[in-house]
KOLTORSE-535886 format. One record per residue (C-alpha): x negated, z, y; residue in one letter. Coordinates in steps of 0.2 Angstrom, whole numbers, plus 5000, padded with zeros to 4 digits. Example, Ala and Ser with C-alpha at 12.3 -4.5 7.8 and 13.67 -1.06 7.14 Angstrom:
2
493850394978A
493250364995S
***
This chain:
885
464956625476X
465456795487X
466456885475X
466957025486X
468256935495X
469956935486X
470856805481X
472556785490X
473956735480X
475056575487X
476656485485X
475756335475X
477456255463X
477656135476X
475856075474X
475556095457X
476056075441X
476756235433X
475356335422X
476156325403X
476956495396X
476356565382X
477856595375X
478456425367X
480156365360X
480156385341X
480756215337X
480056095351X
478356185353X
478556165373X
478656305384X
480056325397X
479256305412X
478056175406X
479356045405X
479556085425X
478755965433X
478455975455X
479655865457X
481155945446X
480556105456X
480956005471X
482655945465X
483056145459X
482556195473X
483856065484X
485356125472X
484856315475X
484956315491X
486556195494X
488356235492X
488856175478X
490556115480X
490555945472X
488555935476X
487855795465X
485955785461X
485155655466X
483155615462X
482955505480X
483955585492X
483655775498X
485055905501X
485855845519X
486656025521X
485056105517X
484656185535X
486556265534X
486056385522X
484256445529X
484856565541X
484456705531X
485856755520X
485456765501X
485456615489X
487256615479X
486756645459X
487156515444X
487956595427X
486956495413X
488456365410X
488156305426X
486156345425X
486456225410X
487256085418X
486056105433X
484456085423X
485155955412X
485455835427X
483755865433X
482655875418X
483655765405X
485455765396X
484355765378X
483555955383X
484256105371X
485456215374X
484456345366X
482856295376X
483856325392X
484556475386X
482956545382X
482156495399X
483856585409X
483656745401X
481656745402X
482056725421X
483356865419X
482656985412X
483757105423X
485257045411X
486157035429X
486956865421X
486456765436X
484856645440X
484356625460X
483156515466X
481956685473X
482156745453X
481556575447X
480056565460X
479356735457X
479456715438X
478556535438X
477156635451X
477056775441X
476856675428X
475556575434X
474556715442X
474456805422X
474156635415X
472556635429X
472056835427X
472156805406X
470956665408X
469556805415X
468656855397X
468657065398X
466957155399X
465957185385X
465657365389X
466657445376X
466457625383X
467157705397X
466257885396X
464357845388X
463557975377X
461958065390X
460758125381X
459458265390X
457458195386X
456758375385X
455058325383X
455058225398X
454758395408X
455958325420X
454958175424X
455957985424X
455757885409X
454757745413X
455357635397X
456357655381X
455757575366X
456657495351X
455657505334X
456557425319X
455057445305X
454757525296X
456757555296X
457757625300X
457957605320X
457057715331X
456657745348X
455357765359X
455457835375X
453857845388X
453957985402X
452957945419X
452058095413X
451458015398X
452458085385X
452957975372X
454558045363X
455057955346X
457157955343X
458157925328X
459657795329X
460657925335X
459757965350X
458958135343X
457058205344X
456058155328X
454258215339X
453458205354X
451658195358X
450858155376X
449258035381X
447758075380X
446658115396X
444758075401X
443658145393X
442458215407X
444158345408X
444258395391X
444558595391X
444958685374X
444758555364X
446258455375X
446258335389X
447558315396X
448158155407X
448258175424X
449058005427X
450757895429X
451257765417X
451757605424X
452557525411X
452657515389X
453057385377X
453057385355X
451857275346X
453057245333X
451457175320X
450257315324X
451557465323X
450857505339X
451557555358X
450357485372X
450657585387X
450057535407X
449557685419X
449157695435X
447057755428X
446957565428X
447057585409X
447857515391X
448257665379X
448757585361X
449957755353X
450157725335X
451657755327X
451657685310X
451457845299X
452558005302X
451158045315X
451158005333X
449357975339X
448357875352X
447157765343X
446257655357X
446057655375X
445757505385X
444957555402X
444057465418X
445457345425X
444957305443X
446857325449X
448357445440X
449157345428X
451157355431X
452257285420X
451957225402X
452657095389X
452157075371X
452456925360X
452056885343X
452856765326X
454156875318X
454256755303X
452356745303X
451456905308X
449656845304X
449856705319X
448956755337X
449956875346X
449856885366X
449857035377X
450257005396X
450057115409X
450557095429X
449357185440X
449757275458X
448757135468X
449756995459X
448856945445X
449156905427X
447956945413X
448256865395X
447456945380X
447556835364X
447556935349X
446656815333X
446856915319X
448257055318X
448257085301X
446157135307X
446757245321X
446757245338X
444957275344X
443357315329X
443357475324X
441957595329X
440757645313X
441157835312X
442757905312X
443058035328X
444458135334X
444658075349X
445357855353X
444257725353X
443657695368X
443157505377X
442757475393X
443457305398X
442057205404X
441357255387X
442757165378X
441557015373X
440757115360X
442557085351X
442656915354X
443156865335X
444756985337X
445256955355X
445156835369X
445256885388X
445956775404X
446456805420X
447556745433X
447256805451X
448456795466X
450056735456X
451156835466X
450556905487X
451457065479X
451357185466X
452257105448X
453657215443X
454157115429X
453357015415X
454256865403X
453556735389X
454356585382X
453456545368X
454156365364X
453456305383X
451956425385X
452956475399X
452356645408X
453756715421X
453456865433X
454256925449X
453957025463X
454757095480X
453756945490X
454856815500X
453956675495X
453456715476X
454856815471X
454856715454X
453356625448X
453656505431X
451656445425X
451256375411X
449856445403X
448756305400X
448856285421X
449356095418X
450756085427X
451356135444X
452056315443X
453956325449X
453956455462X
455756535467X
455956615483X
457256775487X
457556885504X
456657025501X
455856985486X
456557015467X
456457205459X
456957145441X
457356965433X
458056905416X
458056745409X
459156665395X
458556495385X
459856455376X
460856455393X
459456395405X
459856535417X
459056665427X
459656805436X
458856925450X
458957055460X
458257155473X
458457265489X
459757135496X
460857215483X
461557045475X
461556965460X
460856795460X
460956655447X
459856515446X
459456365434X
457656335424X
457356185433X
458156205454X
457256325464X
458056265481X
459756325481X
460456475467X
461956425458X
462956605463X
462756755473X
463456905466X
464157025479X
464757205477X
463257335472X
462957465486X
461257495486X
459757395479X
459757335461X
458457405448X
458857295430X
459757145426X
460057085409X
460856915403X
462056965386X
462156805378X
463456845366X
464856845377X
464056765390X
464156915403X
462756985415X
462557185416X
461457245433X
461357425438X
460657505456X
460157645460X
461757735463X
461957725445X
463357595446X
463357475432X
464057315435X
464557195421X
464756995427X
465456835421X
464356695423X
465656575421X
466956625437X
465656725443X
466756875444X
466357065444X
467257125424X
466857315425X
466257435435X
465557595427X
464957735439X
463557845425X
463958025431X
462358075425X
461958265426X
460558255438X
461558175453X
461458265467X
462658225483X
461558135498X
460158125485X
459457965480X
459157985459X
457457965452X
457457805439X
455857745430X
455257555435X
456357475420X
458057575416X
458757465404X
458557425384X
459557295378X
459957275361X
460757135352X
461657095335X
459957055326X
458957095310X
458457235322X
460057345322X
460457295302X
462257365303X
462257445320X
463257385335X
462457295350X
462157435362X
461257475381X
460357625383X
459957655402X
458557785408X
458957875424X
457658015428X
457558125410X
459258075406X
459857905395X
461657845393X
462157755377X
463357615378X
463957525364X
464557325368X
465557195357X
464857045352X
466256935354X
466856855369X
468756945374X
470256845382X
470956965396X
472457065397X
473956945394X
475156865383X
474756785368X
475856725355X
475956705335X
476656525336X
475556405328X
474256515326X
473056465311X
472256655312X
473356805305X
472756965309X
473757095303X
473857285310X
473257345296X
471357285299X
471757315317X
471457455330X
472257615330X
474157625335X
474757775347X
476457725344X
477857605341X
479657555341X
481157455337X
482157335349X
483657315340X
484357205352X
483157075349X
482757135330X
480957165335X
479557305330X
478457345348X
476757435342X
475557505355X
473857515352X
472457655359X
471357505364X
472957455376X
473757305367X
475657275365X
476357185350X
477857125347X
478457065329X
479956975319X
480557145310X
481757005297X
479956925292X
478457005297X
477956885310X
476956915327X
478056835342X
477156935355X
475456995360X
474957075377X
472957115379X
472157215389X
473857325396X
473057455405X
471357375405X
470257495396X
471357635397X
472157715381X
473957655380X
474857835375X
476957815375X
478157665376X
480057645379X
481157515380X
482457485397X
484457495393X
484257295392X
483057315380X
482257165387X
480957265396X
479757375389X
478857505398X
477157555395X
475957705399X
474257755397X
472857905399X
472657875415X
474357905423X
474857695425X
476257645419X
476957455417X
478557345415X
478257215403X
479557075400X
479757075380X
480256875380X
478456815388X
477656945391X
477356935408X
477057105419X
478657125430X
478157285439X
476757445442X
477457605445X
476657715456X
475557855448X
475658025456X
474158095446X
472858025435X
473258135420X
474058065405X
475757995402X
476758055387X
478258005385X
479757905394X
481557935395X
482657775400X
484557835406X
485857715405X
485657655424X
483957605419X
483257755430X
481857805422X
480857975419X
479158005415X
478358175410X
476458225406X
474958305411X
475658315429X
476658425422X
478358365434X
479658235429X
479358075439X
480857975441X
480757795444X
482157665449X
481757495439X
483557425438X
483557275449X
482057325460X
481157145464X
479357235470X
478057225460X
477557385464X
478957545462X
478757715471X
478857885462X
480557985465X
479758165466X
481858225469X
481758315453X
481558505452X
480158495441X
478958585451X
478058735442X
479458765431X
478258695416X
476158795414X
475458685403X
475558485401X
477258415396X
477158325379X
478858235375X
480458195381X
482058175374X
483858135382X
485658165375X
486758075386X
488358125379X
487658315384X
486958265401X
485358335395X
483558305394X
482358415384X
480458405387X
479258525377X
477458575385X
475758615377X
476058805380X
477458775367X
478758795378X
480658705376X
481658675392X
483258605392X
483858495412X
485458435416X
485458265422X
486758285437X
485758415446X
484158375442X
483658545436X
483158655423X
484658745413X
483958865401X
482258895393X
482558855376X
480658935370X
479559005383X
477959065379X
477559285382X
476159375388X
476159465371X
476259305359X
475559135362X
476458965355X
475758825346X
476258645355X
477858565352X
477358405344X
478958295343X
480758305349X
482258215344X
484158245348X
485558205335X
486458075344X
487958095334X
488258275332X
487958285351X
489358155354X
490658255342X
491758405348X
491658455333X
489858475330X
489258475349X
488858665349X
487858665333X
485858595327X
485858455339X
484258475344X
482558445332X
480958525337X
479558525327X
477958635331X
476558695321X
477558615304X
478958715307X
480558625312X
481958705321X
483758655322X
484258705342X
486058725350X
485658695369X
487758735372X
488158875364X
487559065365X
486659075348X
485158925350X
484358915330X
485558865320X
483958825306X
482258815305X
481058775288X
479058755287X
479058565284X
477258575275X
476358695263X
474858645268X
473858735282X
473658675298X
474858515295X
475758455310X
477358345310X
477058215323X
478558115323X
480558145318X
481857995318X
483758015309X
485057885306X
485957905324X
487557845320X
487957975305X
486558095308X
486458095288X
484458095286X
483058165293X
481358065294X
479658155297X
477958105297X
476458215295X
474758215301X
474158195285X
474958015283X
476458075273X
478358045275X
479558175269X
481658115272X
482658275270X
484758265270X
485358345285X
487158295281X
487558495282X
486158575289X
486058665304X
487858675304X
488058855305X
487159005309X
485959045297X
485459235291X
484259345298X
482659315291X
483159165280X
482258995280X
483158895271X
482558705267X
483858545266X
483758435249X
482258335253X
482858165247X
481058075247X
479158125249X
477757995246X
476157985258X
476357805266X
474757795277X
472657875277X
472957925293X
474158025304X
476057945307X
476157915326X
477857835325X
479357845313X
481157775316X
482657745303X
483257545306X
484957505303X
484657295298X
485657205286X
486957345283X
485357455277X
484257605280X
482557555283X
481157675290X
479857615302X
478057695299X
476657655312X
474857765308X
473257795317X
472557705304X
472957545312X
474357495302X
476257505304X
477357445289X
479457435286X
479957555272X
481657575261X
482357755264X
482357755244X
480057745247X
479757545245X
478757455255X
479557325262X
477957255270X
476457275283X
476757185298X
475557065302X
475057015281X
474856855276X
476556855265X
477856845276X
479456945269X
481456905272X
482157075276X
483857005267X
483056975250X
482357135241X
481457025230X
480056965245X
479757135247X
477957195243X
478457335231X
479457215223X
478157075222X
476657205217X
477857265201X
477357165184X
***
């Protein structure tokens, strides 16, 4: 399969039936469009597009006047009592009200009050198109910028291979330069010691001799404690690493041919079994060394004890007969083996090279049976194979990827297209299913085997690239590491080698559904956000009495803020981007979504289904939104401008930047927050720098810098804004404290109409270096002031008279602080006072992870996501109630 031509999306509702939605009715369990069959699509379709005067519907007989109303002129829209009626006659007279209901305002989710035949069509595609790009399983790679870690030792040659060593515990690495130096790490990739091979002996000088030749490959016998390694001498060195010295304890010399590549095998549950070494030659061969007694050693020892390793000339190696046996295997391959495998349950040995005709080679040791021989275009650089899933991927110089069975060497089962240049390592991650290949661009490709499509591309910016320079790798770049009894605790990881620098990834072990909606409906698995990822921010749609968190590893959910429950759950938003700030559209049907990397999305919050992209004009961080009441809406962040977009009826998918406001070098530094006051006609935004500026929505400008930093004093960042809706919208009270800005844990009470701009100001927190990250008041009264620290602690101070007149020179004066108590471990990204059920409730979401529903009076009302569900009208469900004796 050639993944590197797109897949064109095509009108299919005709054809097909519709994809289920996600989002199901609460009380039948169907979704609306999966009770849309083709041919009540057809029959929608007849009524849409047919004046409607006395029109009946009929199953048999299409729309006579149908060609009347095609000549381009747009499709008159239904209000939902006619919607109703409509789908009733097509679908069935027993369908619910309320499931029709639901279904009209999922289509319009531009609350325009009307359905049109274009509006149905695109939803049930878009639909369909997230139901198909959700069913692609994300990539396993969990990180986007892998630690590099400089190999000084290596003298700035490639590291041929890196090493795993799990005993004795805990995990170590072991890398082996070209040179020959052999440097031993700890699990976190620092030097424990170094120490390099050993040369001939006939060039001894001062006591050293020092090698002169390339190694070829390396591989741990896990039973001896030992590291064989292959040079290009046409020798074995066996490096001991078993006490807290690294030494070389044997050398195996005389091979007729260099030996290139290497694989060891032995019984992990019983270490006293024969043990194999196989080595691939540069002329094709294979030679098998049969270890008889490991708990013996590997070869007899020599009588007397010298400084220097044992030496043994290879067509010596009879004289230790009762501790090894020797066979070889000439002409397997007509080019050199590059790489080595074994499968003990078959006596299987595999090996590749870069010849045509025996680019794989699968021989059973015992030579009974017919080897299978597979043959590749220009050969094969690196293999893998995977029992459990029969499988076997290669690559090579023809840049592919190509997936075969154990048991068909004829015809592969995929080629995977998209690397640039030829491809050095290939590894099959069994866990999830997922093939990861790297060339040598450093480009690292992860794969699904099941569609065969590219998840991930990662480009390794490793320090020694040089533009038009083609980067020096060793002959085997990866190491692959599983969850096993190898890593104990540790988290499946790759290491990749490229010249003297390694890259660290770490992966997941589970397989990921893609970015897309999922629901809490009939779901037998809770998972609450308090065991979840950390939360960047959150907020409440009071429209459809819903919480929205936002999560840093770019999930959305949605839950039921009068019980608790999940409704909503959007995956994989920004793919592997951190999602950084969220608003909701005057509708408040729509969410809008931004993330590290300058995207921003429009989600619709009844499915979940992603109406439009708006265009980035930098690839800097997102971090804030402001939505004005014509659902024109401004986006600020490291790009330092405001970005207006226009999302009120558009029906593109894709939504251009407004660059019309004069935004333009008025901030320095990266614009943190936002805040509007519509009764003013203002915005606020507050940059990094620490500087206020207040902009008059008409004229799209700057009025007046409310704080601007001076060459004599520098400013702390304004972390959080926050207007008082309800001063700003009295006459009265208009030209006092409307403004909240909090910096450095001092708050400030600004006027941004009168002459005199503080009208208070207190230091929120004693402790030093405490930041408050988020303010929210009670909006209709303006009564209460929320804040949340970055220590995880909530302080509510009454404002009711505060910031009401000027205070004196010099005098920082706190309100009454009504309630203190620390709510969370970590820092509050989000707060926000709820009016629900005629009371004060206060909305808490941490970097912890978790996100909870307080009183105002410091009870918990409950995390959401916990198994106990609460009901928000009954004090007694709530958790500091039910945790009370």
């Amino acid at each position: 399969m050639d993944t590197s031509k797109k897949h064109k999306n095509r009108w299919i509702i005709y054809e097909t039936e519709v994809p289920h939605s996600r989002f199901c009715d609460a009380a039948s369990g169907v979704s609306p469009a999966e009770k849309l069959t083709t041919t009540h699509l057809q029959l929608l379709r007849n009524v849409f597009t047919c004046p409607r005067d006395g029109a009946q519907v009929h199953q048999n007989r299409p729309c006579e006047r149908r060609r009347e109303n095609r000549g381009g002129k747009e499709e008159q829209g239904m209000k939902l009592e006619e919607f109703r009626e409509v789908v009733k006659s097509v679908v069935g007279s027993d369908i619910e009200d309320s499931w029709i209901e639901r279904f009209f305002n999922e289509v319009d989710c531009c609350c325009s009050g009307e359905m049109s035949w274009q509006k149905l069509v695109s939803y049930l595609q878009l639909e369909y198109t997230e139901r198909e790009r959700s069913s692609i399983p994300r990539s396993a790679l969990l990180d986007t910028k892998p630690q590099i870690i400089h190999c000084l030792h290596n003298k700035r040659q490639p590291t041929v291979r890196v090493l795993a060593v799990s005993h004795p515990p805990p995990l170590r690495y072991i890398s082996v330069s070209k040179g020959g130096q052999v440097t031993v790490w700890n699990s976190s990739l620092h030097i424990l010691k170094s120490a390099g091979l050993a040369g001939d002996l006939t060039e001894e000088v001062a006591n050293t001799r020092r090698f002169r030749g390339w190694t070829t490959d390396a591989v741990y016998m896990g039973n001896f404690h030992k590291v064989a390694i292959a040079t290009d001498c046409r020798d074995l060195h066996f490096v001991d690493i078993s006490t807290a010295s690294v030494f070389e304890d044997v050398q195996l010399f005389g091979f007729r041919s260099v030996p290139t590549a290497l694989c060891y095998w032995h019984d992990a549950q019983h270490l006293e079994q024969p043990s194999l070494l196989l080595l691939g030659d540069e002329k094709g061969g294979i030679h098998l060394m049969r270890f008889l007694s490991p708990p013996k050693g590997l070869f007899k020892s020599r009588y007397k004890r010298e400084k220097h390793p044992q030496r043994i000339f290879l067509p010596d190696l009879h004289e230790h007969s009762d501790m090894v046996t020797y066979s070889h295997f000439p002409n397997v391959h007509k080019e050199p083996i590059n790489r080595v495998m074994f499968e003990p349950r078959t006596n299987v040995v595999m090996a590749s090279s870069e010849s045509d005709d025996t680019s794989v080679v699968f021989m059973n040791i015992s030579l009974k049976q017919e080897p299978y021989i597979w043959k590749v275009k220009q050969g094969s650089k690196c293999f893998d194979y995977s029992e459990s899933l029969q499988l076997m991927a290669t690559g090579g110089c023809d840049r592919t990827i190509t997936l075969w069975t154990r048991f068909v060497t004829s015809s592969p089962v995929a080629t995977l297209r998209g690397h640039k240049n030829p491809v050095l390592d290939v590894a099959i991650y069994e866990p999830v299913e997922q093939i990861l290949s790297y060339s040598r661009d450093a480009e690292l490709r992860v794969w699904d085997i099941s569609s065969h499509q590219c998840l991930k591309i990662l480009r390794l910016h490793f320090p020694c690239l040089q533009p038009g320079r083609l980067l020096e790798h060793g002959n085997f770049p990866f190491l692959l590491l599983h969850r096993s009894p190898l890593l104990q605790h540790d988290q499946p990881h790759l290491i990749i080698a490229c010249k003297d620098y390694l890259a660290l990834l770490h992966l997941c072990d589970t397989r990921r559904g893609a970015g897309g909606w999922l629901t809490d409906e009939g779901e037998e698995r809770r998972q609450s956000v308090d065991s979840g990822p950390a939360l960047s921010c959150a907020l409440y749609n009071s429209t459809l009495r819903q919480v929205v968190s936002g999560h840093v590893d770019s999930s959305v959910c949605v839950w039921d803020v009068e019980t608790g429950r999940k409704r909503l759950k959007i995956e994989n938003a920004h793919g592997e981007e951190e999602l950084t700030c969220m608003t909701l559209d005057s509708s408040h049907r729509r969410l809008i979504t931004g993330a590290s990397n300058g995207t921003i999305k429009v989600w619709n919050l009844l499915n979940g289904l992603n109406l439009h992209k708006l265009e980035p004009v930098t690839q800097s961080e997102v971090s804030g939104f402001t939505c004005l009441h014509d659902n024109q809406l401004l986006a600020v962040g490291g790009s330092q401008w405001i970005i207006q977009y226009n999302i009120s009826a558009t029906k593109d998918l894709y939504v251009r930047a407004d660059m019309t406001w004069k935004s333009s070098r008025v901030h320095k530094s990266d614009i943190l927050g936002v805040c509007q006051c519509s009764a003013l006609g203002v915005i606020a935004t507050a940059s990094y720098d620490g500087e206020v500026i207040i902009w008059k929505l008409e004229t799209q400008g700057p009025l007046f810098h409310l704080q601007r930093k001076t060459e004599r004093e520098a400013l702390p960042p304004v972390d959080c804004l926050l207007f008082l809706q309800h001063r700003a919208g009295n006459r009265k009270l208009r030209n006092r404290g409307v403004l909240v800005s909090s910096q450095a844990g001092t708050l400030r009470f600004w006027s941004v109409t009168g002459q005199t701009y503080i009208y208070g100001q207190f230091l929120a927190s004693e402790e030093p270096g405490d930041h408050v990250l988020s303010l929210s008041s009670d909006q209709l009264e303006n009564t209460i002031l929320v804040c949340g620290d970055k220590t995880g602690r909530i302080q509510i101070w009454d404002i009711s008279k505060y910031g009401l007149e000027i205070p004196n020179t010099g005098v920082c004066e706190h309100p009454p602080l009504l309630q203190c108590w620390r709510a969370h471990r970590g820092a509050i990204v989000s707060v926000e006072v709820l009016d629900v059920a005629d009371r004060l409730f206060v909305l808490i979401a941490s970097a912890d992870g978790s996100a909870g529903l307080w009183t105002v009076d410091g009870d918990q009302v409950g995390s959401f996501g916990q198994e106990v569900k609460w009901n928000i009208y009954q004090p007694a469900t709530y958790k500091s109630s039910i945790s009370q004796p």
